[in-house]
C-alpha positions in Angstrom: 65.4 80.9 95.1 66.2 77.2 95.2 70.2 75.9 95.2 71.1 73.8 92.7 71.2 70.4 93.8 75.1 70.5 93.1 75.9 73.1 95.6 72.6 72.7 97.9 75.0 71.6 100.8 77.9 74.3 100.3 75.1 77.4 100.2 73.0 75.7 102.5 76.3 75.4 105.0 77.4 79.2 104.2 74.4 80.1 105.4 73.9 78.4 108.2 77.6 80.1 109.9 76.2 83.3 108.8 73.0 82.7 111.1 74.6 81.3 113.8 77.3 83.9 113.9 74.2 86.4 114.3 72.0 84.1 116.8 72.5 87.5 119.6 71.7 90.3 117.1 68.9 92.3 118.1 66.5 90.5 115.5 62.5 91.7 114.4 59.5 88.9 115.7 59.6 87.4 112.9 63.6 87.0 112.4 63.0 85.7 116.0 60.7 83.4 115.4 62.7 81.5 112.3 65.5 81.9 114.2 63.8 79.4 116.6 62.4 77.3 114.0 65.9 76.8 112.6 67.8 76.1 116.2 64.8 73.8 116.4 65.5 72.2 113.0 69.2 71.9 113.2 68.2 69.7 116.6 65.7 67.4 114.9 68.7 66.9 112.0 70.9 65.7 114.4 68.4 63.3 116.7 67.9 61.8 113.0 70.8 61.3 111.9 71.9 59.6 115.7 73.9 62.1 117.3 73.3 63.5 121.1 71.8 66.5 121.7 71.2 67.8 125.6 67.6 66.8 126.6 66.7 70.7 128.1 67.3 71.5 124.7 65.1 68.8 123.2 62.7 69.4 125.1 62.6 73.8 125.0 63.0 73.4 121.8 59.8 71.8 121.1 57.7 74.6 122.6 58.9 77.1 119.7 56.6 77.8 117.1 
């Protein structure tokens, strides 16, 4: 289910500190997987919006599927 656009942010934001406060729980392929495809995201956010993020991580990151 979609957020409402009012509260996209907050939800979006709660749920983001729940996954990263999980990142080194034993986790299926496929949680693995998004969990990649979300570190992965959460960089490309931040190159776009101008802030500095570590090259090694640019560049591992782009080698997740």
């Amino acid at each position: 289910m979609s957020n409402m656009s009012y509260c996209r942010f907050e939800n979006t934001y709660n749920d983001l500190r729940d996954c990263a406060g999980n990142l080194d729980e034993d986790l299926s392929d496929q949680e693995l997987k998004y969990k990649n495809k979300l570190i992965k995201l959460c960089v490309e956010i931040a190159l776009d919006y101008g802030h500095e993020v570590d090259r090694d991580i640019v560049e591992y990151s782009t080698n997740w599927t």
